[in-house]
MIVEXDREN-361504 format. One line per 3 residues: number of its first residue (from 0); their letters; for each residue x, y negated, z of C-alpha. Coordinates in Angstrom, 1 decimal. Layout:
BEGIN
NUM) a) X,Y,Z  ... .
//
This chain:
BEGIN
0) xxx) 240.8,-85.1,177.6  240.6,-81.6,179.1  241.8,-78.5,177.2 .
3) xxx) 238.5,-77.3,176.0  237.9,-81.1,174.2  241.6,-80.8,173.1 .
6) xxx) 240.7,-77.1,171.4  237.2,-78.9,169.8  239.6,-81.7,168.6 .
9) xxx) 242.3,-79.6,167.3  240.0,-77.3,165.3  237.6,-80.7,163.9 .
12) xxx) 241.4,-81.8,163.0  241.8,-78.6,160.6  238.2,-78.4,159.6 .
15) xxx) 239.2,-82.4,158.1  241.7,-81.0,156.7  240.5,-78.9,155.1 .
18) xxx) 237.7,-80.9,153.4  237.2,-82.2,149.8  237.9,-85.6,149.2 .
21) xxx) 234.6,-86.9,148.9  233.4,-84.8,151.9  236.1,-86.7,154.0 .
24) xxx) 234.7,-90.0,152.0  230.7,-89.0,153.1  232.4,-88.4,156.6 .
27) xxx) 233.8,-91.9,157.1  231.3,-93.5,156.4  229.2,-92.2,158.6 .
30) xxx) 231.1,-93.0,161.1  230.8,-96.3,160.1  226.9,-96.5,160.1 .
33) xxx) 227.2,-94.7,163.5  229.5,-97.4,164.4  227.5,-100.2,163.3 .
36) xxx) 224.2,-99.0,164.8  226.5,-99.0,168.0  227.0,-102.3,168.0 .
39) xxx) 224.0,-103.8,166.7  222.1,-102.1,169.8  224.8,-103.8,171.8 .
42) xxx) 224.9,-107.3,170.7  221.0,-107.1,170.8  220.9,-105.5,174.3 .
45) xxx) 223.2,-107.7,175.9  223.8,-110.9,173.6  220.6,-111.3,171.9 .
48) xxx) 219.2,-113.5,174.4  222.1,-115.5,175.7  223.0,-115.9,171.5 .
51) xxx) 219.2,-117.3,171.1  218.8,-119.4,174.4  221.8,-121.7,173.2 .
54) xxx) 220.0,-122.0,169.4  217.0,-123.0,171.8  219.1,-125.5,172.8 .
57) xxx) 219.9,-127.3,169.5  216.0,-126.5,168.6  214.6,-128.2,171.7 .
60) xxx) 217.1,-131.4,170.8  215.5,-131.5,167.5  212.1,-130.8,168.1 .
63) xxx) 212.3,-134.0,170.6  213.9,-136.2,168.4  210.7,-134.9,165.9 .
66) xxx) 208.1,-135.1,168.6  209.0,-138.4,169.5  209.2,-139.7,165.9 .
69) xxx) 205.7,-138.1,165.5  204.8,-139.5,168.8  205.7,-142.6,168.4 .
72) xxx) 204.2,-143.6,164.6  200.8,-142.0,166.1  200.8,-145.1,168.9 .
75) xxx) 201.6,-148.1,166.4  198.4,-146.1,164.1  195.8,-145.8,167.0 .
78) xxx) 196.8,-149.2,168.7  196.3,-150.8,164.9  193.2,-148.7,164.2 .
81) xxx) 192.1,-149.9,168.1  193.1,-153.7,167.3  191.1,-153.8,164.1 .
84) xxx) 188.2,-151.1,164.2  186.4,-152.4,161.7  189.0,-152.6,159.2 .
87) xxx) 189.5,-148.9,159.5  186.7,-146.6,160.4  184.8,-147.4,157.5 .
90) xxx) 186.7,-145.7,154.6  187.6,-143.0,156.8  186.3,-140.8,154.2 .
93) xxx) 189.0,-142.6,151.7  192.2,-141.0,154.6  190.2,-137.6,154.1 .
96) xxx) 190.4,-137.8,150.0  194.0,-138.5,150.5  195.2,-135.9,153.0 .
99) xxx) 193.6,-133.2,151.1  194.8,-134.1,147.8  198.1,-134.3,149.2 .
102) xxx) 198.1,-130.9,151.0  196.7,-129.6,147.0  199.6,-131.3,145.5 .
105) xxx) 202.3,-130.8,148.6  201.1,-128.4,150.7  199.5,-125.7,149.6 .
108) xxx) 199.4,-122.9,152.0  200.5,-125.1,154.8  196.6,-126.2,155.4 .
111) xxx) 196.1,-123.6,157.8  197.8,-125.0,160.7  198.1,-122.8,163.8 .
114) xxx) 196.3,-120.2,162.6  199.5,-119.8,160.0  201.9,-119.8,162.9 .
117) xxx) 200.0,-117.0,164.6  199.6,-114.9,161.2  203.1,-115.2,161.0 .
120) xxx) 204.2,-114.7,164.9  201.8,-111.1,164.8  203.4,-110.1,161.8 .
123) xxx) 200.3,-110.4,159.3  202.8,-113.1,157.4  206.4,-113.8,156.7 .
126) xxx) 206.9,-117.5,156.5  206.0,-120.7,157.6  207.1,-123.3,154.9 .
129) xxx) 209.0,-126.2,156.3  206.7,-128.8,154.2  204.4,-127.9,157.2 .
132) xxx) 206.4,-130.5,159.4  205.8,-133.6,157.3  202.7,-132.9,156.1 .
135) xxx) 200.7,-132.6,159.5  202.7,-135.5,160.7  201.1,-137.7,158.1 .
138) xxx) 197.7,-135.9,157.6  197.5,-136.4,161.8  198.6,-140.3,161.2 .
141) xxx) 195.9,-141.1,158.5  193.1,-138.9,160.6  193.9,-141.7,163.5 .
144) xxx) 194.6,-144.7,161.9  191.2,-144.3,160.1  189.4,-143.4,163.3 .
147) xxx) 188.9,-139.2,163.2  188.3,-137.9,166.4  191.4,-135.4,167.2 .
150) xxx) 194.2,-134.7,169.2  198.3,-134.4,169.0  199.9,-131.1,170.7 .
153) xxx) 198.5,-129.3,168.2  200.5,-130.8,165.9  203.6,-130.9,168.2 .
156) xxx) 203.4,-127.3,168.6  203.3,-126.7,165.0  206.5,-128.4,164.4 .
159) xxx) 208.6,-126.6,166.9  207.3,-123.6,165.9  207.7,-123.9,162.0 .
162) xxx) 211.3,-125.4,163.0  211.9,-122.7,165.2  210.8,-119.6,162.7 .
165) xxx) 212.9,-121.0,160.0  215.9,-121.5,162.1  215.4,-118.1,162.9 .
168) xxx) 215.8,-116.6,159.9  219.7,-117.0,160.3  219.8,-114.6,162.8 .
171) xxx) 218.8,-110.7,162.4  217.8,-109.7,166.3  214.4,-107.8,165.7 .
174) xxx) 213.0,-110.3,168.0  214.6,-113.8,166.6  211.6,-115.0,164.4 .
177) xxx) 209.1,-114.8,167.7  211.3,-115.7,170.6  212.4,-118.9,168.8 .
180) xxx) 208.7,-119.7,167.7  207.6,-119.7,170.5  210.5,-121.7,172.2 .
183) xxx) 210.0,-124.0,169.1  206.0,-124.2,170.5  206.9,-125.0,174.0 .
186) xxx) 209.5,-127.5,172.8  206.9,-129.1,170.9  204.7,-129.6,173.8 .
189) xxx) 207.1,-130.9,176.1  208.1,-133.3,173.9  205.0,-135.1,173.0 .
192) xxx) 203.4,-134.3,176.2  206.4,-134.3,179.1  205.0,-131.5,180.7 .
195) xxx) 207.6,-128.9,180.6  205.9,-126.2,182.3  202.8,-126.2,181.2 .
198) xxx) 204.5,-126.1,177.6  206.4,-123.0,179.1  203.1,-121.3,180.4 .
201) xxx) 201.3,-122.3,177.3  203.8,-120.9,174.4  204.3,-117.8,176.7 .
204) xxx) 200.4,-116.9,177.0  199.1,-118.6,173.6  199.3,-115.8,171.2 .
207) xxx) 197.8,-112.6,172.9  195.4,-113.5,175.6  196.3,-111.5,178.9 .
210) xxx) 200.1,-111.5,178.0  203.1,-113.4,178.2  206.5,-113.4,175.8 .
213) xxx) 208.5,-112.8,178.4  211.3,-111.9,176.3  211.1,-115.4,174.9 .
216) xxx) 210.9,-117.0,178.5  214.5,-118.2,179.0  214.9,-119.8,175.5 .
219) xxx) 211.5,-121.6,175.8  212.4,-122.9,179.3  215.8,-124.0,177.5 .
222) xxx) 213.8,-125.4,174.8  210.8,-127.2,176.5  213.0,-129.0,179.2 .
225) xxx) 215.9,-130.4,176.6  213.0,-131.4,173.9  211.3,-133.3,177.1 .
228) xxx) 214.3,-135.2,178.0  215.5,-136.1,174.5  212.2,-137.3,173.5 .
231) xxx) 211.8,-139.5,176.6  215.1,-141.3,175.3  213.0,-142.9,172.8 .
234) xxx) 210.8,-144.7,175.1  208.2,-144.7,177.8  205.3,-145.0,175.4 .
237) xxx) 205.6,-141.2,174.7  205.2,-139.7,178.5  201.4,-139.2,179.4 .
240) xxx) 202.2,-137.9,183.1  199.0,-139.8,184.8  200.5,-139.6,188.7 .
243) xxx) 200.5,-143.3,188.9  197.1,-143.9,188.3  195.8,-140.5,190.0 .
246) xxx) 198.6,-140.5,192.2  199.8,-137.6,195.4  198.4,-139.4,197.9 .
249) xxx) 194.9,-139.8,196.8  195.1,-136.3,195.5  196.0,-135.1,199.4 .
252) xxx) 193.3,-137.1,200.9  190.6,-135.4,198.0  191.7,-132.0,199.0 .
255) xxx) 192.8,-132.6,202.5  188.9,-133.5,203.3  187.6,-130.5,202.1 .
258) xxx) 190.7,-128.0,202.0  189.7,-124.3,202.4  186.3,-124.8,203.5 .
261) xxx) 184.5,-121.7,202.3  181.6,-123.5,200.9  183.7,-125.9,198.8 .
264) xxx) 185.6,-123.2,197.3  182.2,-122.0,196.4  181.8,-125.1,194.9 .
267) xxx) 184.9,-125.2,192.9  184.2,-122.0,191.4  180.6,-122.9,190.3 .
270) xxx) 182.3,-126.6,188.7  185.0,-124.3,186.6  182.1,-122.0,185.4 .
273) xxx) 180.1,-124.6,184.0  184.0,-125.9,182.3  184.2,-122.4,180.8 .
276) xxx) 181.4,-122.5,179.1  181.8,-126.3,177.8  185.7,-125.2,177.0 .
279) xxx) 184.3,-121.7,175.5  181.2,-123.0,174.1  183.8,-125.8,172.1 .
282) xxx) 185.7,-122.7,170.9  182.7,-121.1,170.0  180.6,-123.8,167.9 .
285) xxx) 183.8,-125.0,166.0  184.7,-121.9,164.6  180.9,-121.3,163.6 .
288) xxx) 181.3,-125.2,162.3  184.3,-124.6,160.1  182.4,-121.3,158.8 .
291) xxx) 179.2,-123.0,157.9  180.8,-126.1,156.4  183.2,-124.3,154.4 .
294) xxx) 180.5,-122.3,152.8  178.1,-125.2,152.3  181.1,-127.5,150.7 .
297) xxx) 183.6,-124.9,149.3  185.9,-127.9,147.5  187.8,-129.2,150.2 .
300) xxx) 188.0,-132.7,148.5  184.3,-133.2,148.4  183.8,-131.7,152.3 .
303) xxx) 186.4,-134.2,153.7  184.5,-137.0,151.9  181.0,-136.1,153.0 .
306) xxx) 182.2,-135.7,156.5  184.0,-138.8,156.6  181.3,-140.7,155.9 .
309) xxx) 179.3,-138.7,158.3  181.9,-139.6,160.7  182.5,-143.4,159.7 .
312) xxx) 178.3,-144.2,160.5  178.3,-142.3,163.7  181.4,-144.0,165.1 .
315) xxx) 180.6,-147.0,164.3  176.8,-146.7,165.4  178.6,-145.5,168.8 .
318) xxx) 180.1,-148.4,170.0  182.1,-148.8,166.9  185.0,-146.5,167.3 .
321) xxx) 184.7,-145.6,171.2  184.9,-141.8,170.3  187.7,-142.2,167.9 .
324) xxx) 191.2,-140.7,168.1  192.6,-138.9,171.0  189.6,-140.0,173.6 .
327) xxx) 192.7,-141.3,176.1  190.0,-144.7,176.2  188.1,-142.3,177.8 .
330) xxx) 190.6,-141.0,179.8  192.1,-144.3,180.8  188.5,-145.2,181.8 .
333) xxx) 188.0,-142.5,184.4  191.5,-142.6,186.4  192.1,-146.4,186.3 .
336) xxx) 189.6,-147.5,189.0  189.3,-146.9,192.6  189.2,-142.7,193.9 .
339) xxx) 186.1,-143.4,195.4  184.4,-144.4,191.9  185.3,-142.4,188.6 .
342) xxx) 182.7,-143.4,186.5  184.1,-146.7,185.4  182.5,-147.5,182.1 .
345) xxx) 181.7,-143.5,181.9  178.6,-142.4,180.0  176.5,-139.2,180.8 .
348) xxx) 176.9,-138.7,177.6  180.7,-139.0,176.2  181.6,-135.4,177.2 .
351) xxx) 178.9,-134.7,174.7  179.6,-136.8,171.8  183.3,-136.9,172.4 .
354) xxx) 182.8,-132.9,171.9  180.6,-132.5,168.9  182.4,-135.9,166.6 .
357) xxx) 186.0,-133.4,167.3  184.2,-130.8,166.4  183.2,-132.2,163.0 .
360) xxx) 186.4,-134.3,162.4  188.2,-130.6,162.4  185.5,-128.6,160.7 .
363) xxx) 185.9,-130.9,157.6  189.5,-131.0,157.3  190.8,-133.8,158.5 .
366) xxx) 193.9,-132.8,161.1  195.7,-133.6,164.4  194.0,-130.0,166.9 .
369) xxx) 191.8,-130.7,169.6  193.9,-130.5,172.5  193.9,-134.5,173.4 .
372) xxx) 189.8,-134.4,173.0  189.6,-131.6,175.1  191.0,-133.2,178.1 .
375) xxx) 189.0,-136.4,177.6  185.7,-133.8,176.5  186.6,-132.1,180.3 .
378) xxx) 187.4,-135.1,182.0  183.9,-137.1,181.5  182.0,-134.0,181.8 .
381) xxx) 183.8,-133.8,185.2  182.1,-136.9,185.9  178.7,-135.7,185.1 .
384) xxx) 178.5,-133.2,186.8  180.8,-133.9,190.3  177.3,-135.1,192.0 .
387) xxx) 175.6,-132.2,191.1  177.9,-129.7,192.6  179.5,-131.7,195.3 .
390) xxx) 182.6,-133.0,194.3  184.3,-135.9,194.4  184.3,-137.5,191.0 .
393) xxx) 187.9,-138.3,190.5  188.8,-134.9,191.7  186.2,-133.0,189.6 .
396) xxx) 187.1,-135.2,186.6  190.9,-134.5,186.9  190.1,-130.5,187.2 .
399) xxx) 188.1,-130.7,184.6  190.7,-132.3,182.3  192.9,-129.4,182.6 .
402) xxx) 190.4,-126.2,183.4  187.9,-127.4,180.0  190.9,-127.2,177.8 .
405) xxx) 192.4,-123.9,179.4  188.6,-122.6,179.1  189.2,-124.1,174.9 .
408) xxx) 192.3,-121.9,174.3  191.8,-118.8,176.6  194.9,-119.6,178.6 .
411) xxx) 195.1,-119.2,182.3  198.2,-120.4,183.9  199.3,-123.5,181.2 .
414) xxx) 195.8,-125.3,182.6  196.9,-124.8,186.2  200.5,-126.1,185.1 .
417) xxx) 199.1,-129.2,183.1  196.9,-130.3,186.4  199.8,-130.0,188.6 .
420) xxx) 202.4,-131.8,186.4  199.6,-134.4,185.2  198.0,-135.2,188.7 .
423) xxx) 200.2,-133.6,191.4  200.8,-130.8,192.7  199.4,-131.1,195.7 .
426) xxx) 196.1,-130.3,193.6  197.8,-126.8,192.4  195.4,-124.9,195.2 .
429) xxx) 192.0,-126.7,193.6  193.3,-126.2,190.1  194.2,-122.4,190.5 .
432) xxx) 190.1,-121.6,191.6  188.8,-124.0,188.9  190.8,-122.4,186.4 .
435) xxx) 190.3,-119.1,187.4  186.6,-119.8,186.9  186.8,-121.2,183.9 .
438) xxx) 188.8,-118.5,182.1  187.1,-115.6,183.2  183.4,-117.3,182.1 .
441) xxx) 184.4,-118.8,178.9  183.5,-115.5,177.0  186.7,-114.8,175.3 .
444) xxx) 186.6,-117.6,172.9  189.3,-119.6,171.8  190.5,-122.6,169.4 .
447) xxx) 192.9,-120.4,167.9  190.9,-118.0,165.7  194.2,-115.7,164.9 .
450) xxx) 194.9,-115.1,168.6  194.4,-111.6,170.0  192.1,-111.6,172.9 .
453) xxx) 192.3,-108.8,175.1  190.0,-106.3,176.2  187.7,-107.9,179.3 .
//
């Protein structure tokens, strides 16, 4: 302390002094508030993150141990709906009756899915109710055991991030509530999908199109890679990595024949145009599906019956049940035969009716997302149109998995990550220009009605 601070000290000193007593009282605590603002700025400048990364730690444990649970119960449903199709499909419109009279009684408010955990990570709400968790778990199991076409990450997603906003509640960094949502969405990914990643790159660029929570990047890397290895502890039958069947080396001899040739590149980019528009035009005709079914059946009891039996005759008329579920038949179909022939058992067709049966099974209520159908709507459109554009069928069926769903959810660099992971990375060169394409001609549109888009 120098002698001019000494002299401002000395006469602060008598000017205390000199005070009243509750002038001395208004003082000191003051000094306390300055105090406290102090150190709230410090813990959340330099502990906020470190503090939240080891919560995402505990949260990616649990979320695994949830996905997996979830996981698991949706494989004994779909290989008992798939054993015995008749026994199920037909009073589909029954499962419907019964989820939605279970979300009236149980659930109410809870209904709205993702587009609740985007209200609440923009700030429009303030809660996501933890009934969420169980009640999508067992509306997604009576959708598949009954034979509604729909998917799974959805769902996965929604439980790490309804877990992960009310765990952040506990803490009171300005940025808690989204950094552990969306650590709780990549966890949920990972878990049911074991692609760590792509859960990272998706929970990062989900909610506002042309940005990424980077704040929220180490706690969701945390998350996503601990709810991956916990749930993989519980069995094999969760992982849907495909490399065996699709695996490095047939994926370098694919790209290795063509490589940088300027005229395939060309090609590539034409093939993920045309999955931009299938992936935007899916965005597109389901939100217009959910408005005009809504208006026309305003009681959700009665729109989930009528559309369950809609659903019930045209399953069965198709093939009895060969569109139902996830579309992973479909899938399975494509990849399982020789790289030289891709359209094992494939129908011109199946993109189509794979696309519009989703489409109706989620427009009418009945729940489980569309991710799942999307890769199987992107894979056997892949095959329909490889010829056309020049590329080999396994290839353009495996890009076409991933750049259909990016295209779906207005995402960029998850789709990429899913390809890689999924088929191998070697393929990361063919997936970056295909999904490229795609997301810059899919018009904007995306699954997830509350996301914000950004300005083209």
């Amino acid at each position: 302390m120098n002698f001019r601070d000494f002299g401002k000290y000395n006469q602060f000193k008598e000017q205390f002094a000199g005070m009243s007593p509750e002038m001395k009282e208004q003082m000191m605590k003051m000094a306390k508030e300055q105090m406290k603002a102090k150190t709230r700025e410090f813990v959340q400048k330099w502990l906020s993150t470190p503090i939240l990364t080891a919560v995402a730690l505990v949260l990616g444990a649990i979320v695994g141990v949830l996905t997996a649970f979830f996981g698991s119960g949706l494989l004994y449903f779909s290989n008992l709906r798939d054993a015995h199709p008749l026994y199920w499909i037909p009073v589909l419109a029954f499962a419907g009756v019964l989820i939605a009279f279970a979300y009236k009684k149980f659930g109410k408010g809870t209904e709205r899915g993702m587009d609740m955990v985007f209200a609440v990570a923009h700030g429009k709400e303030s809660n996501i109710p933890l009934r969420m968790i169980p009640m999508v778990i067992a509306g997604t199991w009576l959708t598949h055991l009954f034979g509604g076409s729909a998917g799974r990450e959805g769902v996965a997603m929604q439980i790490g991030a309804t877990l992960g906003h009310n765990i952040s509640t506990r803490f009171h960094f300005e940025n808690a509530s989204r950094v552990l949502l969306v650590a709780g969405m990549a966890a949920g990914f990972a878990g049911l999908f074991q692609t760590p990643l792509a859960a990272i790159a998706l929970a990062l660029e989900v909610l506002l199109a042309g940005h990424l929570e980077l704040a929220a990047l180490l706690p969701a890397t945390v998350a996503a890679f601990t709810a991956c290895k916990v749930s993989q502890m519980f069995g094999e039958g969760i992982a849907v990595a495909m490399n065996d069947i699709f695996p490095d080396s047939t994926a370098r001899i694919l790209w290795n024949d063509y490589g940088l040739d300027i005229n395939f590149i060309l090609r590539l980019a034409i093939l993920g145009a045309l999955f931009g528009i299938v992936g935007g035009g899916f965005a597109k005709v389901l939100s217009l599906a959910k408005s005009f079914i809504g208006k026309k059946f305003p009681n959700p009891v009665k729109r989930i019956a009528i559309g369950g039996i809609a659903i019930s005759v045209l399953l069965l008329v198709f093939w009895q049940g060969r569109y139902a579920g996830l579309g992973t038949n479909l899938i399975d179909m494509i990849f399982s035969g020789s790289a030289a022939n891709a359209t094992n058992g494939i129908y011109a067709f199946d993109w189509f009716l794979k696309f519009a049966l989703t489409i109706v099974t989620i427009a009418v209520g009945f729940k489980g997302g569309e991710v799942t159908p999307l890769f199987a709507i992107g894979a056997t459109f892949g095959t329909f149109v490889a010829t056309m554009v020049g590329v080999p069928l396994p290839l353009a069926a495996a890009l076409g998995y991933a750049a259909v769903f990016g295209a779906a959810t207005n995402t960029l660099f998850a789709p990429m990550l899913i390809g890689a992971e999924v088929f191998g990375f070697d393929l990361l060169p063919a997936f970056f220009i295909v999904c490229v394409a795609a997301y810059t001609s899919n018009g904007g549109q995306s699954i997830y009605q509350q996301k914000k888009l950004r300005i083209r």
